[in-house]
N, C-alpha and C positions, 0 to 999 in steps of 0.2 A: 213373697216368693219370687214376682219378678223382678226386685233388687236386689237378691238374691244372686240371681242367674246371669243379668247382666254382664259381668267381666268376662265370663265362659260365653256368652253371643260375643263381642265382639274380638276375644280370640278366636274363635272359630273364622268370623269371618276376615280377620285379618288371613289367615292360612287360606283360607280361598282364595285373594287377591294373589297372594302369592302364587299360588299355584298354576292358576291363573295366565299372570304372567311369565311363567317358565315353559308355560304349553305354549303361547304365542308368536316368545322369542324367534326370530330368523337363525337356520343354519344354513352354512354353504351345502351341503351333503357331501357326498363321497365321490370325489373326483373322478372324472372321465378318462379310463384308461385304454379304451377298447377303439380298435382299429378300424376306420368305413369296412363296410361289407360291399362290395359289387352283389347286387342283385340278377341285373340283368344285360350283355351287351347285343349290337343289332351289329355285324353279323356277330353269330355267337362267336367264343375263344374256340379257340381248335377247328377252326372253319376249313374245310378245302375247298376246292376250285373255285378260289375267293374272284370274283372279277370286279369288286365295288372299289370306289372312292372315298368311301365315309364311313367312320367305323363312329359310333357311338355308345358311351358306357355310363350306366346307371346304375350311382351307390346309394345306402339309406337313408344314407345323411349328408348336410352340404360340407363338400371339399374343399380345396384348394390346391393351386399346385404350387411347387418352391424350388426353385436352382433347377428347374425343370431343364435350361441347356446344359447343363452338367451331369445330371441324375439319367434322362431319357439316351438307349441305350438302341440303338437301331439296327439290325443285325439280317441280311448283308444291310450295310450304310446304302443310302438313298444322296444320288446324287445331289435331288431339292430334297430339303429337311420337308419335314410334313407339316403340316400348321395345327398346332393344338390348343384347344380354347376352350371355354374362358379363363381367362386370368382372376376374375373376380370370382369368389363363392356359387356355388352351384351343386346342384345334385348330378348331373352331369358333365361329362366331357367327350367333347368331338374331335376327333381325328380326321384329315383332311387330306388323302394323299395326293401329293403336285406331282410326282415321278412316275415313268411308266416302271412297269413291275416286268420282273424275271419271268420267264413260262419257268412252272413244274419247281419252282423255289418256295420253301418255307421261311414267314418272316416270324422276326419276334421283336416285340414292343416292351422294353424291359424298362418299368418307369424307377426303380432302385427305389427312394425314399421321397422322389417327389411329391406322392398324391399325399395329401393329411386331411385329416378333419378340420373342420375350422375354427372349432371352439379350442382345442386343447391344444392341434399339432402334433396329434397319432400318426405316425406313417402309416402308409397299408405297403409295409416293406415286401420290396423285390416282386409287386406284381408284373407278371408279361399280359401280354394278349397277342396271342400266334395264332398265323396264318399259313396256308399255303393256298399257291395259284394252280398247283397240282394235286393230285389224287388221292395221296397219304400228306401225314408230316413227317418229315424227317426226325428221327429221334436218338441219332448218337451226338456225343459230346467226346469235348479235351478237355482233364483239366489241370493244375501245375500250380506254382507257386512262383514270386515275384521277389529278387532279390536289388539289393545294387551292388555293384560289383567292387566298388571298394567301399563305400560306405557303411556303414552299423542301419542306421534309419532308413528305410524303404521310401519313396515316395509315393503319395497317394494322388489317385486317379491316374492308373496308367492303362494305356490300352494295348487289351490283348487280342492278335490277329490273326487271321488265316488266309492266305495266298493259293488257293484252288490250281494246281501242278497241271498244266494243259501242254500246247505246244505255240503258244501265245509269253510263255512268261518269260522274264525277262530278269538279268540278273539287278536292272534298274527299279525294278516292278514296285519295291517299295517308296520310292522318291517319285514316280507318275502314276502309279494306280489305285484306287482304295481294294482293302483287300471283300475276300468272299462271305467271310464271318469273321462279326469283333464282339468283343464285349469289355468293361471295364471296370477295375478295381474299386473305383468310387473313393472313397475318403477314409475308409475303414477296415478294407480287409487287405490282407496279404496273398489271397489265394484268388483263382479266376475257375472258370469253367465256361466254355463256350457249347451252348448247347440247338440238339435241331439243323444237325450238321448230315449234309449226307455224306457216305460212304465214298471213299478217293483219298488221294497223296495232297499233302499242303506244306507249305513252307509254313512255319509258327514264329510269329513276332510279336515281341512289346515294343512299346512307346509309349514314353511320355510327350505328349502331342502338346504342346506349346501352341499352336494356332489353331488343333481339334482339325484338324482340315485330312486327317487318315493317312497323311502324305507326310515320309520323312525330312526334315529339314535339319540335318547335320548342325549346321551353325544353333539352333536353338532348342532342338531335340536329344535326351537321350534313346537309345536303341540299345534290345538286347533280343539273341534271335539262338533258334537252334539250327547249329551246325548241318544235321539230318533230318530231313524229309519224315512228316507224320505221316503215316498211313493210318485211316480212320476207315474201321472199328481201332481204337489203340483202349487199354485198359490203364499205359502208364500215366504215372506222374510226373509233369516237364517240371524244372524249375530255368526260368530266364533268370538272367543277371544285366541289368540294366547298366550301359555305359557310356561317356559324352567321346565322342570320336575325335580324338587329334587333328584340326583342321589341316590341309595345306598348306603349306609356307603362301604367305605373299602379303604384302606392304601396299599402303596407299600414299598419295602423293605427301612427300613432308611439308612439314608448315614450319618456318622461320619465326620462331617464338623469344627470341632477342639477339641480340645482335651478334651472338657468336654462337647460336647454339640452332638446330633442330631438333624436329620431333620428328618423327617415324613411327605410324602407328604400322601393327602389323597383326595378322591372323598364322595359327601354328604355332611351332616350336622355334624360337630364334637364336636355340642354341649354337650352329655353325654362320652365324650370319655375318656379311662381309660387307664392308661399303667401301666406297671411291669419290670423294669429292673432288671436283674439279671446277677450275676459271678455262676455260679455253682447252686448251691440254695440259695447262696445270694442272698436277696435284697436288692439292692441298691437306697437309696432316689432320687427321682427327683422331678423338676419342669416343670411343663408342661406349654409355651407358646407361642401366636400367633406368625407365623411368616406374618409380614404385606406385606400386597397386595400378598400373594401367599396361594393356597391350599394345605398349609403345619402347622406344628406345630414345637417347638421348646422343645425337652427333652433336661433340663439337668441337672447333675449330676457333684456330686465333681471328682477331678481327682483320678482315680484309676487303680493301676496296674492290668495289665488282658490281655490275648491274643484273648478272645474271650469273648464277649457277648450276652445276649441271653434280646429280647424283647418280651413284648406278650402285646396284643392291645384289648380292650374290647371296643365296642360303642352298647346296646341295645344286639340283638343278633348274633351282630358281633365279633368274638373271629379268632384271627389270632398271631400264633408267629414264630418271627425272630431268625438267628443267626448269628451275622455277626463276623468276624475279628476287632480286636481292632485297631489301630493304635497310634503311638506318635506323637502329633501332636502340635502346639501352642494354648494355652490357651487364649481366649476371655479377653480382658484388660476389669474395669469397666469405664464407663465413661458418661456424665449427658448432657445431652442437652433441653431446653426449648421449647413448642411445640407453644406456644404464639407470632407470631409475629406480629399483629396489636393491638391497644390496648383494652383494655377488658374493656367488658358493665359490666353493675352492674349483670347481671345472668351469668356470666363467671367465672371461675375458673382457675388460676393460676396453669399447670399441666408440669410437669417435665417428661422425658422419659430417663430411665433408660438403659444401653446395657447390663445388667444381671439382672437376678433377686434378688429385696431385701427382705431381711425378717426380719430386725429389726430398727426401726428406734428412735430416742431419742433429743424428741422435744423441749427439756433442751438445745440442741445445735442449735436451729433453731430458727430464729429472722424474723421480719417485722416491715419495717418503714414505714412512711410515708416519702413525704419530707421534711417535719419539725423534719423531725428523732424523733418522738412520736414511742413509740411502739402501733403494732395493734395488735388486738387478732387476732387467726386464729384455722383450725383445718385442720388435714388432712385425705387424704384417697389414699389406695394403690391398683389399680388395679393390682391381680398378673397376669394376663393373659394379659392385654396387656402394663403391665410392666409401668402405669406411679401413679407418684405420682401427687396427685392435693390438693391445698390448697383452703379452703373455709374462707371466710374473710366478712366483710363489707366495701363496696367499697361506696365512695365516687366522683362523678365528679370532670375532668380536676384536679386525683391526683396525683400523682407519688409515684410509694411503690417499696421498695427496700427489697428483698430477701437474708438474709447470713444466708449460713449452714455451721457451723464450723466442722474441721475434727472429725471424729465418727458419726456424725449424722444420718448417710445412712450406713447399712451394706448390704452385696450381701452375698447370699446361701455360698460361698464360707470364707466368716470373711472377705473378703478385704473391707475396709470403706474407703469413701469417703475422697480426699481434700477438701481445702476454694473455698464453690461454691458461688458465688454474681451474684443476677439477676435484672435488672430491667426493671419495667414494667406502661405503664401510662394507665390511663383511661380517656376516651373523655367524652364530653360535653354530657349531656342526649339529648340535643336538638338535637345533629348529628343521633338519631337513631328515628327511627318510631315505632309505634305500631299499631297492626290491632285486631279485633274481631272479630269475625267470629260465625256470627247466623245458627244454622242449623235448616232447619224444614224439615216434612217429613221424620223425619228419620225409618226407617224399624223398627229396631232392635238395640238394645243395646249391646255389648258395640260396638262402632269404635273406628279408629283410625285415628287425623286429621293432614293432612304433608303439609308443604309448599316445593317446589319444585325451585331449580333453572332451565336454561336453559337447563341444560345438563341431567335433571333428577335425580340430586344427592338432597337428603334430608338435609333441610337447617332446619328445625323444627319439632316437631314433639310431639303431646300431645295425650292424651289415655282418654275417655270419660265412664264412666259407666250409663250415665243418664242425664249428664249437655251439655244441647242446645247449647251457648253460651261459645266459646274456645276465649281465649285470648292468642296471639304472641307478648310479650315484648319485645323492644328493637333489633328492627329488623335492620340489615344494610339497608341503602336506595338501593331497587333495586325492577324488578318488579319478579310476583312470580306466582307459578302456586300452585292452591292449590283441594288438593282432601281427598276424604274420603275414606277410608277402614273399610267394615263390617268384625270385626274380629268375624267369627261363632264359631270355637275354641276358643275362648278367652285365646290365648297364647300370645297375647300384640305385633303379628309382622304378616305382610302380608304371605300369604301360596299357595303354588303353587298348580297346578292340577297333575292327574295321569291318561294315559290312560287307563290301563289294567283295573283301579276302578272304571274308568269309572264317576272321580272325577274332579267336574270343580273348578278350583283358588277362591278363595276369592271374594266378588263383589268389584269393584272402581267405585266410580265417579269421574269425575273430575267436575272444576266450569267453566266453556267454557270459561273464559277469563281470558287474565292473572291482579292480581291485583297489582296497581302499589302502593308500602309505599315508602314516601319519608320523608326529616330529620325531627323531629319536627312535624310530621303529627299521627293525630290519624285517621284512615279506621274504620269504621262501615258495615261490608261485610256480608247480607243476603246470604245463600246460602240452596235453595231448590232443595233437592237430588230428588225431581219427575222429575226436567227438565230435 
C-alpha cells in the first residue's frame, strides 16, 4: 500500500515546495505616490501678531528640499533672504528670519515644488506658510496671465509684481525698489495670482529677473507692465506681455583688429549710425559694415601711416569720440564665398559674400549659363552693408546655371580685384515646394505685417500689407509653420518693442493658434481671423 502511494507523497510534496517558494518571493509593492503631510508648524500657519524669528514645520515623513532658490517665493521680498535648513533629509524644516519685518503686513512663504519626500520625490506642491505682524491676514488677490509680446513660447519663471501707489513712488521705482507683493510663474504655468494683498492702488509688473535681485535691469531683463494703475479689491483678469526694451544707442572704444579695419561694438539700434575717421584733421574714407551675429560694426579704411587715430560716432543724438593708438598690423586678404547651399526656388537669388568691401563691379566680365551653356540674362545688386552681392535672373525648374567671374570683375575699396571665380548652382522641381494664402479678416488697422515662423522662432517669410486681405507665400520648403500677424502702428515695415519709463507697450501680435502644415506640390488656402 505504501508503494503504492509513493509517487502521490512526493508530488504532493513537490507543490508544496512550490508553493512555498512563491509565498516567499520579494516584491517591490506599490509605489509611493502620496505627498508629505505637514502635521504640525510652531508658530502655527495663519498666525497674527507674529513677532518671532524662527518658524519651524513638521511633516510625517523625511523631506527634502530642491531648487529651493528658485521654487521659494517670498512675498513682500525680504531684503536678507531668510535662511532655510536642512539641506539634508529631515522630518523638519527651519526658517530663520535675518530681516526686520513690516508692522501690520501679511507675509507668505510660498515653497512652489521645492519640499518632497525623499524616497520618491512627491512635491507637497504650492504649500505657503502665512503670517502676519498685524491683527488679521490680508486676503485679497490679483490674478492675469503671462504672455511675450512677440514670441509663440512664454518664458518660465517670470515674476509677477506689485508697486504699493503712495506718494514715495517713483517713475524709476522699478529699476531701485523691490516691489510690495510678488509672486512667480515657476517653470510650468502661464498664469500668476498674487495673493494676501491688502486693499489700495499698485502699479502691476512682470519680469523675467535674470539676476532674481526684484530690480529691473533693461540690458538683461525682459519687462512687461500694465499701462493703468490696479485698484485692489479688482475681480479682473491682467494679461502682461513680456518684452526686451531697445537699448540706447551708444558704442565702446573700437579696437584695431588688422590693419585696415575696426571694430565698433555698440548697444541699441545702429541703424542711423555715422562715423568720422581722422589722422590729425584728416579725413580719412571708410566703409561702414555689419559685423555678423555680433553687436558690432565693421569701419574700414585704406592702409595708412599714423600713430594715432581719432574716431567720432554719431547715431540721432548720440555723438561720442575716440582716440586710440595705431598699430601694424596684417591686412584682411579678399576672398568670395557662396551663401546658397540648397538649390534655389524661382523667388531666390543667387548671392555671393564678399570678406571686404566692393565698390566696383564690371559685368562685361561676368557670365551665366545654363546647362546647355546658353547664356542667361541676369542683373545684379550689392548690398554694402552686409557685403554680399546677389544676382537676379529667370529661373527655370530642375536647371543647372553655372556662374564665371573672370579676373577684374569684383573690385574691393582697396583696387585689389578678384580671381576666376566659378559657381554652380541647380534649381529643383516646382512641384518639391508648396504654397500657401493666407486670408485675413478682422483686421484692426492697416498697414501689418505677415511672418511665417519656423520652430525656433526665426523668420522664414515675411510680406508687408497696406490694405490687401489676402497674402500669398510662394514656393515654401515643405515644413510646418507658425504664422502671425504684426500691427505695424508706426508703419516703419518692422516689429517695435515697448518702453517703461514711456510707459509704451510693443506692437500688437497675433498669432493663428496652429501651426500650418505646406507640403511639396500642395497649395493651403489658410483663413485667418485676427478676433480669435
Amino acid at each position: 500500500m505504501l508503494k503504492n502511494k509513493l509517487p502521490f507523497i512526493f508530488i504532493l510534496l513537490a507543490l508544496t515546495v512550490i508553493g512555498c517558494a512563491k509565498r516567499g518571493s520579494i516584491s517591490g509593492g506599490l509605489k509611493d505616490t502620496i505627498a508629505p503631510i505637514l502635521k504640525a508648524s510652531f508658530p502655527k500657519n495663519l498666525s497674527v501678531n507674529f513677532k518671532g524669528k524662527e518658524i519651524n514645520l513638521t511633516f510625517d515623513e523625511y523631506v527634502k528640499l530642491k531648487n529651493l532658490n528658485k521654487q521659494l517665493i517670498v512675498s513682500p521680498p525680504m531684503k536678507y533672504n531668510p535662511e532655510v535648513s536642512p539641506m539634508n533629509p529631515s522630518k523638519i524644516i527651519n526658517i530663520k528670519i535675518k530681516d526686520t519685518l513690516q508692522e501690520n503686513t501679511t507675509y507668505s512663504f510660498n515653497f512652489g515644488q521645492s519640499i518632497e519626500d525623499n524616497n520618491e520625490g512627491n512635491p507637497y506642491n504650492q504649500f505657503k506658510y502665512i503670517f502676519s505682524t498685524g491683527s488679521y491676514i490680508d486676503s485679497l488677490k490679483v490674478s492675469g496671465t503671462i504672455k511675450d509680446a512677440l514670441n509663440k513660447k512664454e518664458d518660465s519663471f517670470v515674476s509677477v509684481m506689485l508697486y504699493e501707489v503712495n506718494n514715495k513712488i517713483t517713475d524709476s521705482v522699478v529699476y531701485k525698489t523691490v516691489p510690495r507683493y510678488i509672486t512667480n510663474t515657476l517653470d510650468s504655468l502661464k498664469t500668476f495670482t498674487i495673493e494676501n494683498i491688502k486693499a489700495g492702488k499698485y502699479l502691476l509688473v512682470a519680469m523675467k529677473d535674470a539676476n532674481s535681485n526684484n530690480k529691473f535691469n533693461p540690458k538683461e531683463d525682459k519687462i512687461g507692465f500694465r499701462k493703468q494703475l490696479v485698484t485692489i479689491p479688482n475681480d479682473s483678469l491682467f494679461e502682461l506681455k513680456l518684452f526686451r526694451e531697445e537699448l540706447a544707442f551708444k558704442t565702446v572704444k573700437p579696437a584695431q583688429t588688422t590693419g585696415n579695419k575696426l571694430l565698433l561694438g555698440y548697444e541699441g539700434n545702429p541703424k542711423n549710425l555715422k562715423v568720422a575717421l581722422k589722422k590729425g584733421s584728416q579725413i580719412i574714407p571708410t566703409i561702414v559694415t555689419q559685423f555678423p551675429a555680433k553687436d558690432s560694426v565693421q569701419v574700414w579704411y585704406k592702409p595708412i601711416k599714423a600713430d594715432s587715430l581719432s574716431l567720432t560716432v554719431a547715431n540721432g543724438n548720440y555723438n561720442k569720440s575716440y582716440t586710440f593708438k595705431k598699430a601694424e598690423q596684417k591686412k584682411d586678404s579678399l576672398s568670395f564665398s557662396p551663401k546658397t547651399s540648397l538649390g534655389l526656388s524661382k523667388l531666390d537669388q543667387f548671392t555671393i559674400y564678399s570678406s571686404r568691401p566692393l565698390v566696383k563691379f564690371d559685368e562685361s566680365k561676368i557670365k551665366v549659363y545654363d546647362k546647355d551653356s546658353l547664356k542667361v540674362k541676369f542683373t545684379t545688386s550689392y548690398d554694402s552693408y552686409t557685403q554680399e552681392l546677389k544676382f537676379d535672373f529667370p529661373k527655370e525648374p530642375l536647371q543647372t546655371y553655372k556662374f564665371e567671374l573672370l579676373p577684374g570683375a569684383l573690385t574691393d575699396y582697396i583696387d585689389q580685384k578678384n580671381d576666376t571665380l566659378s559657381y554652380k548652382v541647380n534649381t529643383r522641381n516646382s512641384t518639391d515646394y508648396g504654397n500657401l494664402r493666407v486670408n485675413l479678416s478682422n483686421v484692426k488697422q492697416f498697414p501689418v505685417i505677415v511672418q511665417l515662423t519656423n520652430e525656433k522662432g526665426d523668420v522664414i517669410a515675411s510680406e508687408y500689407s497696406d490694405k490687401a486681405t489676402s497674402i500669398d507665400f510662394m514656393f515654401l520648403e515643405p515644413s510646418k509653420y507658425t504664422l502671425r500677424v504684426i500691427y505695424d502702428a508706426n508703419k516703419n515695415k518692422e516689429w517695435d518693442s515697448g518702453n517703461f519709463l514711456e510707459r509704451r507697450q510693443p506692437e500688437v501680435v497675433v498669432y493663428f493658434p496652429k501651426e500650418i502644415d505646406v507640403r511639396s506640390n500642395w497649395d493651403v488656402d489658410q483663413t485667418f481671423d485676427l478676433n480669435q
